[in-house]
DSSP file (Angstrom, degrees, kcal/mol; ACC not computed):
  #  RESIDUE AA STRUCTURE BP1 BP2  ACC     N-H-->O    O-->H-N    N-H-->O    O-->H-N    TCO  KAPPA ALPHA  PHI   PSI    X-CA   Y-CA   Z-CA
    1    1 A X     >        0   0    0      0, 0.0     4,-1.3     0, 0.0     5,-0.1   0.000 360.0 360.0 360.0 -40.0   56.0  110.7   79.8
    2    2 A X  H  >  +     0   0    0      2,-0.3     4,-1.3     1,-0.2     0, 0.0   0.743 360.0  59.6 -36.1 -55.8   56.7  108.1   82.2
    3    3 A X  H  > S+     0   0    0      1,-0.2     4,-1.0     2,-0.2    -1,-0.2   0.771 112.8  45.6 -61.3 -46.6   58.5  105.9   80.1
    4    4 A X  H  > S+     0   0    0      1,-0.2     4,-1.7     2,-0.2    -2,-0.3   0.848 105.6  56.3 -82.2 -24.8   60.8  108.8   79.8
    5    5 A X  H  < S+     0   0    0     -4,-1.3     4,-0.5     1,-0.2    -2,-0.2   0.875 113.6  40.4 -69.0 -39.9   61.0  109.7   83.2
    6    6 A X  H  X S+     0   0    0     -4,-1.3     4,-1.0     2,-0.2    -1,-0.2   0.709 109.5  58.2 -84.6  -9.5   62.2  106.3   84.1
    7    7 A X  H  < S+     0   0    0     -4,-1.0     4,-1.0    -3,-0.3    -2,-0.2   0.978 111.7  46.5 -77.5 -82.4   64.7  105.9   80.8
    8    8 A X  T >< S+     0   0    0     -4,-1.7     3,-1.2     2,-0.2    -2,-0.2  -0.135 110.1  52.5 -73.2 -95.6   66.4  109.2   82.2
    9    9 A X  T >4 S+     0   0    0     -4,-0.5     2,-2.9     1,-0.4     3,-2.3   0.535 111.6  46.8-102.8-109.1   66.6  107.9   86.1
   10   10 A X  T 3X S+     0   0    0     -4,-1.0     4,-0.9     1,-0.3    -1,-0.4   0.247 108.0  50.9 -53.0  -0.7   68.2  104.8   85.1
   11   11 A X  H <> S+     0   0    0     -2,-2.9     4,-2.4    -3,-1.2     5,-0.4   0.840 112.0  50.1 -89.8 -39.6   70.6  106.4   83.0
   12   12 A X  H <> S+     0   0    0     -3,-2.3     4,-1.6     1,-0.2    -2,-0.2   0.801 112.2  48.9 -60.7 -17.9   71.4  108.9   86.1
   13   13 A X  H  > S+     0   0    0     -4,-0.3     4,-1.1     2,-0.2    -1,-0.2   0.953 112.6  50.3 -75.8 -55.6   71.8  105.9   88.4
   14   14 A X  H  X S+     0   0    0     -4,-0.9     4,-1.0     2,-0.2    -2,-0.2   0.729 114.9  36.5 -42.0 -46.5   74.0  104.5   85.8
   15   15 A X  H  X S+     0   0    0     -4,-2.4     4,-3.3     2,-0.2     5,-0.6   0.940 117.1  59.9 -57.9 -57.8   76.4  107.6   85.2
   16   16 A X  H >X S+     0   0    0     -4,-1.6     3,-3.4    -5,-0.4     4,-0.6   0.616 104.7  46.0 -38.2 -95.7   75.9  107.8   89.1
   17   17 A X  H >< S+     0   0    0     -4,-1.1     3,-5.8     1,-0.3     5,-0.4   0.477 111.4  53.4   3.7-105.1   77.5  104.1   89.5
   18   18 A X  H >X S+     0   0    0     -4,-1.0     3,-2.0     1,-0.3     4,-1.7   0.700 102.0  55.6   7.4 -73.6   80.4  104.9   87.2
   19   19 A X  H <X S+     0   0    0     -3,-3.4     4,-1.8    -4,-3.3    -1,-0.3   0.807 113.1  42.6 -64.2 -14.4   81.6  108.0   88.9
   20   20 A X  H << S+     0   0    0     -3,-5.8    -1,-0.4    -4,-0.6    -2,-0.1  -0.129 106.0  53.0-119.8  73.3   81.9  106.2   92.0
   21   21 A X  H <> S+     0   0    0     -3,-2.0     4,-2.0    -5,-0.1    -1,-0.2  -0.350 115.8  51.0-124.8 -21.2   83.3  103.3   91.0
   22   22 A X  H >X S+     0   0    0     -4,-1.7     3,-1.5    -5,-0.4     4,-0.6   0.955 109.8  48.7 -65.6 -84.1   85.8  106.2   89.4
   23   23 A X  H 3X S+     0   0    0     -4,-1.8     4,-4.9     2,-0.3     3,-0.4   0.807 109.3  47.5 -56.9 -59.4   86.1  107.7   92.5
   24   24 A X  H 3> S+     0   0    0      1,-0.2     4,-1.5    -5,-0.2    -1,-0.3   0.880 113.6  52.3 -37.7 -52.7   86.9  104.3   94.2
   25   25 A X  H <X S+     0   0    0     -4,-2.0     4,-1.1    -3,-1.5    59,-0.3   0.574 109.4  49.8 -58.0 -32.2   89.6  103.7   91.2
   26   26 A X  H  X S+     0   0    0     -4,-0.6     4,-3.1    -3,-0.4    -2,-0.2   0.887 105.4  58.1-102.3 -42.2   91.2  107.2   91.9
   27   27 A X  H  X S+     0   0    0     -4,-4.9     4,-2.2     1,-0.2     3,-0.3   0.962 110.5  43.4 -33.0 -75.8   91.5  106.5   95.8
   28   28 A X  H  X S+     0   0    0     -4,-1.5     4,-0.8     1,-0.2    -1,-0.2   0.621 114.5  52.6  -4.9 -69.0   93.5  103.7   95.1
   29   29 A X  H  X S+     0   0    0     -4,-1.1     4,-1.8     2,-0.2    -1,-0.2   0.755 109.4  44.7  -4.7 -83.8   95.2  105.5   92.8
   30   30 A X  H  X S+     0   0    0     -4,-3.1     4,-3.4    -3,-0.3    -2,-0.2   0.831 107.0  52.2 -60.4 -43.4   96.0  108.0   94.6
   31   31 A X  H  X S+     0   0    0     -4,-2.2     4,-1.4     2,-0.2    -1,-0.2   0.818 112.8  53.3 -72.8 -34.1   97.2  106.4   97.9
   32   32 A X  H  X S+     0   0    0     -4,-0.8     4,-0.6    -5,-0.2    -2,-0.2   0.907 112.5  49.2 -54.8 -51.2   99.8  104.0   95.4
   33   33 A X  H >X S+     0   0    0     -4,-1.8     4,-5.7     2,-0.2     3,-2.1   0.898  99.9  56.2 -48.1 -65.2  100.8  107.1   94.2
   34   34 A X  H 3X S+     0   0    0     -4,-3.4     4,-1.8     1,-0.2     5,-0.3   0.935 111.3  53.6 -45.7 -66.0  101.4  108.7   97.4
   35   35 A X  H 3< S+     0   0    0     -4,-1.4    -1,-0.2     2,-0.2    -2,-0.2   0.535  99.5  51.9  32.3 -85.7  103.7  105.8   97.9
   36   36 A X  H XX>S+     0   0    0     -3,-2.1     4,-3.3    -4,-0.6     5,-1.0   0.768 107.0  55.3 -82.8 -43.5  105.8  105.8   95.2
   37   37 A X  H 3<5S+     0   0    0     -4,-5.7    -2,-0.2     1,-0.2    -3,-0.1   0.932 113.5  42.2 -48.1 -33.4  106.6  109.5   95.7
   38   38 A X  T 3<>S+     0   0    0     -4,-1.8     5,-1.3     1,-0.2    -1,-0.2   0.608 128.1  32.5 -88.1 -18.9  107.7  108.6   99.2
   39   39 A X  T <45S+     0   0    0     -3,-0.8    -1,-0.2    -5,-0.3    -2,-0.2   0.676 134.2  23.5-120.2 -18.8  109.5  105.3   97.9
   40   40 A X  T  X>S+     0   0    0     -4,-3.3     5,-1.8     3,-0.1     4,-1.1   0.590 124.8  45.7-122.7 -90.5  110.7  106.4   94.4
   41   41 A X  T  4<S+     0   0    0     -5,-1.0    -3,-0.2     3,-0.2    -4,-0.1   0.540 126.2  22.7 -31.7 -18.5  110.9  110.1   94.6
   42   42 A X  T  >5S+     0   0    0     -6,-0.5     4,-2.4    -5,-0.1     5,-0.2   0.398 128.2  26.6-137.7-103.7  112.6  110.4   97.8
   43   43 A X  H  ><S+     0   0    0     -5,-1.3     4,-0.9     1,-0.2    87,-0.2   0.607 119.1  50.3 -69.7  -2.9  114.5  107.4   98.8
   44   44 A X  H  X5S+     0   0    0     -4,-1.1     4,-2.3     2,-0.2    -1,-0.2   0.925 110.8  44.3 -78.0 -66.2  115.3  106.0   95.9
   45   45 A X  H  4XS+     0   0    0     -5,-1.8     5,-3.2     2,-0.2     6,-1.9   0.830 115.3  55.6 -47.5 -43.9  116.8  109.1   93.9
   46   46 A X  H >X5S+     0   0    0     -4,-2.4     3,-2.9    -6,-0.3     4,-1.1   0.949 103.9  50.5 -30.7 -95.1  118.6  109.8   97.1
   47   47 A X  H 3<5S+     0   0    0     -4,-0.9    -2,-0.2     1,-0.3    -1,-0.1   0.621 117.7  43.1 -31.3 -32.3  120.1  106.2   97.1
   48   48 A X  T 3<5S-     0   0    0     -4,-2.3    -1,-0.3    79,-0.1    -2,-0.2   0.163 117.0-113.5 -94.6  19.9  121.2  106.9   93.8
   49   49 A X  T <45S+     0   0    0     -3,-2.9    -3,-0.2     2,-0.3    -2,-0.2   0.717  76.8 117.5  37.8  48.2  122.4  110.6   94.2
   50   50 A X  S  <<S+     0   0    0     -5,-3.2     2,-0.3    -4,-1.1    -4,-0.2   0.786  75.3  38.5 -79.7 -48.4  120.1  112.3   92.3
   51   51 A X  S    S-     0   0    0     -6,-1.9     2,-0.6    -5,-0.3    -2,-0.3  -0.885  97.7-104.9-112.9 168.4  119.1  113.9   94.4
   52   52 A X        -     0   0    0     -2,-0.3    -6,-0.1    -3,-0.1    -7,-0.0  -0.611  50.3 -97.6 -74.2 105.7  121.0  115.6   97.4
   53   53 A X        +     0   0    0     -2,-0.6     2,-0.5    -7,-0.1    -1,-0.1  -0.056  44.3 178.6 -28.5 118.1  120.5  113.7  100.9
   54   54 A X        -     0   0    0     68,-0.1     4,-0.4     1,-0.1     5,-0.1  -0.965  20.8-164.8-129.0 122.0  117.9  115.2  103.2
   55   55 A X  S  > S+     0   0    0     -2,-0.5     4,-1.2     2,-0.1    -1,-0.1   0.562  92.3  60.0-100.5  -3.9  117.1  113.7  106.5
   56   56 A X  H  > S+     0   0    0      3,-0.1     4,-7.3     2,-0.1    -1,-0.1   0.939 109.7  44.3 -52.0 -67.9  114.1  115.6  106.7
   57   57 A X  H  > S+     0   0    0      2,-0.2     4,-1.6     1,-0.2   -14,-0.2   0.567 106.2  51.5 -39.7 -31.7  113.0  114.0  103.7
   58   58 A X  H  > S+     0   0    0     -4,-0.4     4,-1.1     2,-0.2    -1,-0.2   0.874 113.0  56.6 -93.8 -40.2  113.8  110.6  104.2
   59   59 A X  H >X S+     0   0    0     -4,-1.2     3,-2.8     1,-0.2     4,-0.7   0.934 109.0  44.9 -37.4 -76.5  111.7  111.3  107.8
   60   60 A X  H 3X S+     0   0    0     -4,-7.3     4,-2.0     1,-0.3     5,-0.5   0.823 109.6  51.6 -44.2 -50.5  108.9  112.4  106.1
   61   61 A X  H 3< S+     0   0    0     -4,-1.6    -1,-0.3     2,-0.2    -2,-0.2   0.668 110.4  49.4 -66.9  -4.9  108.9  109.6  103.5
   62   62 A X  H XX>S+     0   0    0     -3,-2.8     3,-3.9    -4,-1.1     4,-1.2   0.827 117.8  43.4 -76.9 -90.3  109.1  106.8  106.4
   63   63 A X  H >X5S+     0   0    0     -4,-0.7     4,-1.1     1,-0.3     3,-0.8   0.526 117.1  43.1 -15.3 -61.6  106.0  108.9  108.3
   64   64 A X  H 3X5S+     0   0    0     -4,-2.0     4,-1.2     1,-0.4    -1,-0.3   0.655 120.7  46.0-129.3 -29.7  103.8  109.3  105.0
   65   65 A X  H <>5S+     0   0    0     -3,-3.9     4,-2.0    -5,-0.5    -1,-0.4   0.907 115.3  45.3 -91.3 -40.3  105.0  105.4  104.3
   66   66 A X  H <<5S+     0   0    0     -4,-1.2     4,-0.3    -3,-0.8    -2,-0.3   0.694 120.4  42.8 -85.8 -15.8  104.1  104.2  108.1
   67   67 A X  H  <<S+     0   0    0     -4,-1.1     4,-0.4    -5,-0.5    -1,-0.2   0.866 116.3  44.2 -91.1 -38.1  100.9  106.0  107.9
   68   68 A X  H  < S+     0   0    0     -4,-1.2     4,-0.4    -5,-0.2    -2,-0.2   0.722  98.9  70.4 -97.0 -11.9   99.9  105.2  104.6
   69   69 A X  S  < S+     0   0    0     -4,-2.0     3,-0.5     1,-0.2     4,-0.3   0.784  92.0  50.9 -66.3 -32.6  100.6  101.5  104.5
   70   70 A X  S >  S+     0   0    0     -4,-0.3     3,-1.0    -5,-0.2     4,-0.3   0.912  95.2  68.6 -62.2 -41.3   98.2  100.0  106.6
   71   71 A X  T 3> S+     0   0    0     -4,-0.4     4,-2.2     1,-0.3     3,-0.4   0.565  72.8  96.5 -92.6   8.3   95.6  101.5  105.2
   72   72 A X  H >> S+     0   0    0     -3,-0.5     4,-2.0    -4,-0.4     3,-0.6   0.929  82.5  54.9 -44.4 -52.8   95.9   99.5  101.8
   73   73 A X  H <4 S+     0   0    0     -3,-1.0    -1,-0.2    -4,-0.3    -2,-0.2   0.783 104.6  46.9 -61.9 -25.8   93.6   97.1  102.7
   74   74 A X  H 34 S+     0   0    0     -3,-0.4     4,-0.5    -4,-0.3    -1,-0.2   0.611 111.5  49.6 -37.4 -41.0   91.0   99.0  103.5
   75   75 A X  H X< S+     0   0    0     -4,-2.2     3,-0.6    -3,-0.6    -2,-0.2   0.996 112.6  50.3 -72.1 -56.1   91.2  101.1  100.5
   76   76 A X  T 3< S+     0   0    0     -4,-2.0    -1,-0.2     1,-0.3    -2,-0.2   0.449  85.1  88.2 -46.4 -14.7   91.4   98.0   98.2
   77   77 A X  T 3  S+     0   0    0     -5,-0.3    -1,-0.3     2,-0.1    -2,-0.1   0.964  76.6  70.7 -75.3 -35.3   88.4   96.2   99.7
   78   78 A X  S <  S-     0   0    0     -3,-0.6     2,-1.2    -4,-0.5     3,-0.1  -0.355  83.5-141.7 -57.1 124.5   85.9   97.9   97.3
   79   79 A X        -     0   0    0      1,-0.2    -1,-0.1    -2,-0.1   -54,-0.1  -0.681  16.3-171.3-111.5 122.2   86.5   96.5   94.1
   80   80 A X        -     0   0    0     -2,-1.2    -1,-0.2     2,-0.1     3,-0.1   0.818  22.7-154.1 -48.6 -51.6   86.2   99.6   91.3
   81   81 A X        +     0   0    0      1,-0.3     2,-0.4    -3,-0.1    -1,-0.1   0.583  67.9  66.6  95.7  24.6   86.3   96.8   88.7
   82   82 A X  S    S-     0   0    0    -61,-0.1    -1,-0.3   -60,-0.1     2,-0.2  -0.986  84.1-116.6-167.7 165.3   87.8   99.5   86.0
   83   83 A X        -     0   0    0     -2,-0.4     2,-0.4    -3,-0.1   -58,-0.1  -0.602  38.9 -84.8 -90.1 160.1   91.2  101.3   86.1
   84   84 A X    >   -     0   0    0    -59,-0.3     3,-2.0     5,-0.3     5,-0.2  -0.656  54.6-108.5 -66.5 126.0   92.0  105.4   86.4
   85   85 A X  T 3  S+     0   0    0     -2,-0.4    -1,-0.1     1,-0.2    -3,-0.0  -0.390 102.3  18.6 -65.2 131.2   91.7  106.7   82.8
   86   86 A X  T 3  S+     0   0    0      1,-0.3    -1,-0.2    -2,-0.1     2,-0.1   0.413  89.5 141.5  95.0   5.9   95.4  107.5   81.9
   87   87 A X    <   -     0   0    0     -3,-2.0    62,-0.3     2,-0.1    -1,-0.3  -0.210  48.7-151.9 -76.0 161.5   97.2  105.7   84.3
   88   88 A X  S    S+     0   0    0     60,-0.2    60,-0.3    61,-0.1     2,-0.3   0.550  85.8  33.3-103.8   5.2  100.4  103.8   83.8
   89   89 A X        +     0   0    0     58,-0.2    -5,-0.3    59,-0.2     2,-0.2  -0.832  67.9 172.1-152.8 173.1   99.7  101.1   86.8
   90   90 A X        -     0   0    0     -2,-0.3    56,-5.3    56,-0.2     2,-0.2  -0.812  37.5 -73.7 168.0 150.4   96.2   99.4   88.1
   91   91 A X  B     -A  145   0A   0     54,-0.2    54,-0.2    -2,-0.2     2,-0.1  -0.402  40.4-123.2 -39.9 113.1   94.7   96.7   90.3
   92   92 A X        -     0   0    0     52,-1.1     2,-1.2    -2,-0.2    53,-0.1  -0.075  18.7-125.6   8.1 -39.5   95.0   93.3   89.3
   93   93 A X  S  > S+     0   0    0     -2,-0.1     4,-2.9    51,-0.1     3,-0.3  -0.347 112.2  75.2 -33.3 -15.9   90.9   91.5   89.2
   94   94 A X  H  > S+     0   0    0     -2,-1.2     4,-1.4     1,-0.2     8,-0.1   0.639  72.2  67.5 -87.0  -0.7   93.2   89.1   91.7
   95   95 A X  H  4 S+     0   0    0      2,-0.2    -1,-0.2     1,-0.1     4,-0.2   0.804 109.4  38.8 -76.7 -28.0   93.2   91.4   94.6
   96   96 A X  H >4 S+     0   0    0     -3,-0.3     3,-1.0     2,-0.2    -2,-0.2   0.930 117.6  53.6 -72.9 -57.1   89.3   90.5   94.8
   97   97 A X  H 3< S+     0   0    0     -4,-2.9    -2,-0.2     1,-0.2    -3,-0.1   0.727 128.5  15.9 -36.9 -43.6   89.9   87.0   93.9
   98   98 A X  T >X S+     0   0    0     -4,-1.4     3,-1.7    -5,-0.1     4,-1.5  -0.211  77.7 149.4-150.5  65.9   91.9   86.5   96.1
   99   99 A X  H <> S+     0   0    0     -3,-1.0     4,-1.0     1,-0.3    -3,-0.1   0.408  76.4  60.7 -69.0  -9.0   92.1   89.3   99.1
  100  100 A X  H 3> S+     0   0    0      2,-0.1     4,-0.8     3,-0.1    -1,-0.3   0.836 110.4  46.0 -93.2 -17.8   93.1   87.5  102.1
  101  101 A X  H <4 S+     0   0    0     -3,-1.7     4,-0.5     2,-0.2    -2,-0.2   0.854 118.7  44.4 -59.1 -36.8   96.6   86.7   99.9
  102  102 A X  H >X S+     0   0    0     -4,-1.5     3,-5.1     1,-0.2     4,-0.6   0.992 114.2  49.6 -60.4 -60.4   96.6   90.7   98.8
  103  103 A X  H >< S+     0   0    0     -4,-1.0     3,-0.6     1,-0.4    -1,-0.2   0.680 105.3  54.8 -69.8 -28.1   95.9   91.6  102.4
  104  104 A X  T 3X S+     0   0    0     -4,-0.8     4,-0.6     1,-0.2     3,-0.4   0.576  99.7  66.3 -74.3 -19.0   98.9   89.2  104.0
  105  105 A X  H <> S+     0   0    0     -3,-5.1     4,-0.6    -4,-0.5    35,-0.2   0.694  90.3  62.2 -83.0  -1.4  101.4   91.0  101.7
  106  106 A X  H <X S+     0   0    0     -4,-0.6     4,-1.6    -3,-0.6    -1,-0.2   0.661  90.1  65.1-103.8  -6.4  100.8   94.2  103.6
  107  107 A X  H >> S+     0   0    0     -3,-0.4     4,-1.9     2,-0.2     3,-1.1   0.991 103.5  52.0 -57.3 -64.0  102.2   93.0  107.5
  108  108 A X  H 3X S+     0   0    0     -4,-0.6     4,-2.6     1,-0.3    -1,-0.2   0.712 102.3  52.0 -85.8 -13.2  105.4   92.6  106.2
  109  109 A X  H 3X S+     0   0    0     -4,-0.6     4,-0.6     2,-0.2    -1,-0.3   0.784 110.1  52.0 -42.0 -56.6  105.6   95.7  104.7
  110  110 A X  H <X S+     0   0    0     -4,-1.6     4,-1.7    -3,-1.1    -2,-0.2   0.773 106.7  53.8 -13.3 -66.8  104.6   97.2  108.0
  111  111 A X  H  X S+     0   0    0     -4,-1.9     4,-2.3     1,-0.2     3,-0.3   0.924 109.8  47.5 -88.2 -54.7  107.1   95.4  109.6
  112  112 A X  H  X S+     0   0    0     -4,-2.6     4,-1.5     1,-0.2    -1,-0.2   0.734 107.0  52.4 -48.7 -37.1  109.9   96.8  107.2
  113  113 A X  H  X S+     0   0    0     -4,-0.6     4,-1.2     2,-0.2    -1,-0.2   0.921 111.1  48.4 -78.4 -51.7  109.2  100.1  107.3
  114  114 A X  H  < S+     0   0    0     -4,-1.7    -1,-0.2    -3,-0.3    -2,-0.2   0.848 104.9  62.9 -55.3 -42.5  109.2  100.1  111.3
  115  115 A X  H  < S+     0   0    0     -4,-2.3    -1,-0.3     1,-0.2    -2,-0.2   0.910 112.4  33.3 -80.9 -14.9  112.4   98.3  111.4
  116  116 A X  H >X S+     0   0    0     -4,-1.5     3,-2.7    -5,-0.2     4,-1.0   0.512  81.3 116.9 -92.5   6.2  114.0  100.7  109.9
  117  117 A X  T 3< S+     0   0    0     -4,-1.2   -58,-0.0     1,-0.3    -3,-0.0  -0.301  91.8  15.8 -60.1 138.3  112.2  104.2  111.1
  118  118 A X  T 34 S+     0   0    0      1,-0.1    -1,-0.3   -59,-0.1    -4,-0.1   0.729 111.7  86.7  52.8  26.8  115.3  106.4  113.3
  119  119 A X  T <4  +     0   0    0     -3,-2.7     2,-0.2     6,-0.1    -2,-0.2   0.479  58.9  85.5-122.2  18.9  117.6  104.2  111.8
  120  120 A X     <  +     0   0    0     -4,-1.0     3,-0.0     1,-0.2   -65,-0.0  -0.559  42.6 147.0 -72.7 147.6  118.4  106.1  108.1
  121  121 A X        +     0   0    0     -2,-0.2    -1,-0.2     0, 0.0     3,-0.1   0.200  64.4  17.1-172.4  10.4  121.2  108.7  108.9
  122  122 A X  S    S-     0   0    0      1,-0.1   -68,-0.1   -68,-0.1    -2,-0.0  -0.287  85.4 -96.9-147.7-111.5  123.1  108.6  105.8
  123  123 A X  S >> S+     0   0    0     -2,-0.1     4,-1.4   -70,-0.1     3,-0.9   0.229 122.5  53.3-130.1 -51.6  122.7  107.5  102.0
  124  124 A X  H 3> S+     0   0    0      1,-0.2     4,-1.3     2,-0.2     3,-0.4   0.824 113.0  41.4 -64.2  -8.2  124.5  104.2  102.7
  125  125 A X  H 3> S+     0   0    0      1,-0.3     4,-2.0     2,-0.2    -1,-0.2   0.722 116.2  56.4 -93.9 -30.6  121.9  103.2  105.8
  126  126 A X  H <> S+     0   0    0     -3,-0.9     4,-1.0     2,-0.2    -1,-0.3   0.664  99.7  56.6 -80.9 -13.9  119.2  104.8  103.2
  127  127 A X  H  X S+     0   0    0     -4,-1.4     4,-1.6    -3,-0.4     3,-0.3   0.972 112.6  40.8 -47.4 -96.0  120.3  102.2  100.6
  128  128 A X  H >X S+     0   0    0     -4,-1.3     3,-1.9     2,-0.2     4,-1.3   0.822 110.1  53.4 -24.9 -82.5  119.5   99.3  103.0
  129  129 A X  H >X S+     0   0    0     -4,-2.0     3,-2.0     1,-0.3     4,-0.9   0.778 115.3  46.7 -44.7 -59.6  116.2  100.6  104.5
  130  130 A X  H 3X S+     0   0    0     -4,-1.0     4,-1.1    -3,-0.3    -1,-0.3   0.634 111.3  45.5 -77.5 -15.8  114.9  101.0  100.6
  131  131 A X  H <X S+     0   0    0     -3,-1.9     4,-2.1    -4,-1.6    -1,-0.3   0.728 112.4  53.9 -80.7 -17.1  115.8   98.0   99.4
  132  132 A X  H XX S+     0   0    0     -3,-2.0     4,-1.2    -4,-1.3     3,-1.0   0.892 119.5  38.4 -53.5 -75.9  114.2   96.1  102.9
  133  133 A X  H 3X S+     0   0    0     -4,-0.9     4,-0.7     1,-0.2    -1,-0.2   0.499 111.3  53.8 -53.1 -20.6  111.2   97.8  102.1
  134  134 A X  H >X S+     0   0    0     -4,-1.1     4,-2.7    -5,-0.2     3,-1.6   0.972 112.5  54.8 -73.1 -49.4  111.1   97.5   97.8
  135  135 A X  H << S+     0   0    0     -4,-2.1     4,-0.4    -3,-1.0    -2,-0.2   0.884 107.3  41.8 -33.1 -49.1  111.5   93.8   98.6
  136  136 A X  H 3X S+     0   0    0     -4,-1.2     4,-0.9    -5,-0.2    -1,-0.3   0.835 119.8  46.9 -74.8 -25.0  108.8   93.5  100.6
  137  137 A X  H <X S+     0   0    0     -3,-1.6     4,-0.8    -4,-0.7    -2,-0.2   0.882 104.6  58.1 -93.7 -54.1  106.7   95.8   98.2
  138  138 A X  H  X S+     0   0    0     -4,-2.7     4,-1.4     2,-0.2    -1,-0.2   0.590  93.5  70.6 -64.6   1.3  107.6   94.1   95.0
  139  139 A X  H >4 S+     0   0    0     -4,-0.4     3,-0.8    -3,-0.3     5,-0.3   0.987 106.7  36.9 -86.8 -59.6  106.2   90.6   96.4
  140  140 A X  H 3X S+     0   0    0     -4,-0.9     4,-0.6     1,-0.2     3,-0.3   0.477 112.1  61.1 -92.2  14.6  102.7   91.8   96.2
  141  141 A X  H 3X S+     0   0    0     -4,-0.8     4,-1.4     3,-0.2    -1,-0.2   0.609  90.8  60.3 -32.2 -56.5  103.2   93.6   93.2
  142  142 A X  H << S+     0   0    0     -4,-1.4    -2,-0.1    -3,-0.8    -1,-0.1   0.241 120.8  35.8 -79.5  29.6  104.4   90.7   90.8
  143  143 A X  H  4 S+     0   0    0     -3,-0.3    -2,-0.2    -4,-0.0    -1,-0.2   0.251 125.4  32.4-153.2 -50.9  100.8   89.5   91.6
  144  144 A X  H  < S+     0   0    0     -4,-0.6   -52,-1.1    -5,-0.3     2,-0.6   0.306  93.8  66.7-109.3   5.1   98.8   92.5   91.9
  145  145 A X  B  <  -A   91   0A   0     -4,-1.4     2,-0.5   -54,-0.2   -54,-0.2  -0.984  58.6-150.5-139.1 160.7   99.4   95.1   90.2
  146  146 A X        -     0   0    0    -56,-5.3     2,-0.3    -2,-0.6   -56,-0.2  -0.970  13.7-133.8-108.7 110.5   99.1   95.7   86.0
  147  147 A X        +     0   0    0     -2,-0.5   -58,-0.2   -58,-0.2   -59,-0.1  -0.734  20.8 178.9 -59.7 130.2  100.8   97.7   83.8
  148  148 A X              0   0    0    -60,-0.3    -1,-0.2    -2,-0.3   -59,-0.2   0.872 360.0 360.0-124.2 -30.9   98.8   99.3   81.8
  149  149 A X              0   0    0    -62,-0.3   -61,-0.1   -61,-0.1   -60,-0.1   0.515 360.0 360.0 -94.8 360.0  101.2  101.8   79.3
């Protein structure tokens, strides 16, 4: 009875451990995600007239980008050590390896996004601003991040 009592607690520590290394994986996730909408979704499809020019929009996605960019490092320092099932993108094992490199790519990112905050007012000024910032974005990218379909 024992023997079983201690079989099933280490397998519930074990599930446990999983889901939040899941959980950890889905943060991540999520906050890349958030991201892309703002950076892809928004100013890109703009810049390419796909969509119809919004200056609401392109506000928000500078806010939701100045807000959410810092906090990459943070999110990243836990390392899940598995991907989100069904995802098309994932962490690197080199953002752990090597975190103070990860963790330097994310100033200048900062710094893009700010130099160009109030100064989008049209699609061609929205052109510029999204290619500063995809520059700056793709550097720790070709380093850090996996494609995984």
């Amino acid at each position: 009875m024992l023997r079983t009592v201690v079989v099933v607690g280490t397998l519930l520590l074990g599930v446990g451990a999983v889901l939040a290394q899941q959980e950890i994986a889905v943060q991540q996730d999520n906050l890349m995600r958030g991201q892309a909408k703002s950076l892809y979704d928004v100013m890109l499809k703009m810049g390419k007239g796909e969509i119809p020019y919004n200056q609401a929009a392109v506000d928000n996605a500078i806010k939701d980008l100045e807000g959410s960019v810092p906090k990459i490092a943070t999110v990243f320092t836990p390392n899940p050590k598995q991907d989100v099932v069904g995802s098309h993108y994932g962490a690197s094992q080199k953002v752990w390896q090597n975190k103070a490199d990860f963790d330097s790519k994310i100033p200048p990112v900062v710094k893009a996004i700010a130099a160009v905050k109030g100064k989008i007012k049209d699609v061609a000024s929205l052109k510029v601003a999204y290619d500063s910032i995809q520059a700056k974005c793709v550097e720790c990218h070709e380093t850090y991040r996996l494609k995984l379909k």
